[in-house]
N, C-alpha and C positions, 0 to 999 in steps of 0.2 A: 573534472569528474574524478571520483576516486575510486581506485581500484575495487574490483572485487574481494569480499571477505575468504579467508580460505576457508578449506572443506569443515573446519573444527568453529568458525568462527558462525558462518552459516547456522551451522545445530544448536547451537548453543540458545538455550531459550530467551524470551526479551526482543525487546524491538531492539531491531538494529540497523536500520534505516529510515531515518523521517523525511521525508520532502514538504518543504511548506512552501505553497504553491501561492498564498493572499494571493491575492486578486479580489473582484466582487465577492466572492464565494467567502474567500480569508479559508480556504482548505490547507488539512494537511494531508498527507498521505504516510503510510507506516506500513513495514517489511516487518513483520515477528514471526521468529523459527517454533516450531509449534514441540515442545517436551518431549522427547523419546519419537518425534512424529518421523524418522530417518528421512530427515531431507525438505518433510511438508514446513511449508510457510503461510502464513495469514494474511493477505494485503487487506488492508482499512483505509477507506477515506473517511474524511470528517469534513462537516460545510455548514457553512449558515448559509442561507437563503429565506430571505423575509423577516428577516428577524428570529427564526427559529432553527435551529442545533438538529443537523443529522448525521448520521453517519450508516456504512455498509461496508460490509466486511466478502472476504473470500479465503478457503482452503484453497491452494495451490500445490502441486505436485513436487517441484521444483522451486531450489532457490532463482536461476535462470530463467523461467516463465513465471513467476511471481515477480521479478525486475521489472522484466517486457511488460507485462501488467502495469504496475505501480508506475513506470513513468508513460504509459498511453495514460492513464486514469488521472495523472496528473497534469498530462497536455490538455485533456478536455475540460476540468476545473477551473486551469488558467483562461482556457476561454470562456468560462461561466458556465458551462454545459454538468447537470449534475451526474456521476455514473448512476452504470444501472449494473450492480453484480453480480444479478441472479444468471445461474450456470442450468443452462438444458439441459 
């Protein structure tokens, strides 16, 4: 596993961590620090299922619960299970 980015690397816009998770799904998952967002991060999954391309995204608060996020979201792809990111 590789370290955490530091506080400057976090902010900085662009994805900055991919997890590619293949499996049935061939999912990816991606960390991107959100422009001026102080901190906010975007987690994205991407998946095929059936033959057809999806993907769902999420704002997160934090670069540390956007992690926790993206790799629960990545354990459930790896077992075929597609996410669901809608926030209550």
């Amino acid at each position: 596993m590789t370290p955490d980015p530091e506080p400057h690397e976090a902010s900085s816009p662009g994805s900055f961590v991919a997890i590619r998770v293949g499996g049935r799904l061939q999912a990816v998952v991606t960390l991107t620090a959100i422009a001026e967002g102080h901190g906010r991060s975007v987690v994205e999954a991407s998946w095929i299922e059936d033959g057809h391309g999806h993907s769902d995204s999420v704002e997160i608060d934090s670069y540390e619960q956007a992690r926790l996020l993206a790799d629960s979201i990545a354990d459930q792809l790896a077992a075929g299970t597609p996410p669901d990111l809608s926030r209550d």
